[in-house]
N, C-alpha and C positions, 0 to 999 in steps of 0.2 A: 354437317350442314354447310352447304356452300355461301361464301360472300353474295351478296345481291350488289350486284353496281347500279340497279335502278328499281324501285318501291313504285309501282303503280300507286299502290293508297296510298304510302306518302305523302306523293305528288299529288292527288286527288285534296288531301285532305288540305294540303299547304296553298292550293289552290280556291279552295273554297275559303280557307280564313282571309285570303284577300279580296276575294268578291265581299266576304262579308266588313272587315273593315272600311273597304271601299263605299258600301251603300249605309253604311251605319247613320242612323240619324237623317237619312233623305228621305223626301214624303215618295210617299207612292208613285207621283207623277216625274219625282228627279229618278227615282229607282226605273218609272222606264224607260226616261231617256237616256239612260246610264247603259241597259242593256239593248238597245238603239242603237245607237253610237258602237258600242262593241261588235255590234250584228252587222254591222255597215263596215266598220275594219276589217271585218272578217273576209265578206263576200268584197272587198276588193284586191284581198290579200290572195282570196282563191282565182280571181281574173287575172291577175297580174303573174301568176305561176302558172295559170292555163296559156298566156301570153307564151313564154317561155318554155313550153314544151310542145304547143302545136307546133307540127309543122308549115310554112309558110305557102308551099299550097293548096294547106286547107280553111286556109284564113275566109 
């Protein structure tokens, strides 16, 4: 069996223990703005790379 240099589950799972740290003990209403706020860094992180690969003129 070969080395894995990268674990999807791992990753997945290491990932969700910090969403769940993260929201531990926040009501309902802080847990949405919690995933708000993530949802909104997201979509400007994806404009900001769509920036940088259009081409300029198809701005």
């Amino acid at each position: 069996m070969k080395n894995k240099q990268f674990d999807c589950v791992e990753m997945k799972h290491k990932g969700a223990e910090r969403v769940y740290q993260a929201i531990a003990g926040l009501s309902k209403e802080q847990q949405i703005d919690y995933w708000r706020r993530g949802g909104e860094g997201l979509r400007q992180a994806i404009e900001k790379a769509q920036e940088k690969t259009t081409p300029s003129h198809c701005k």
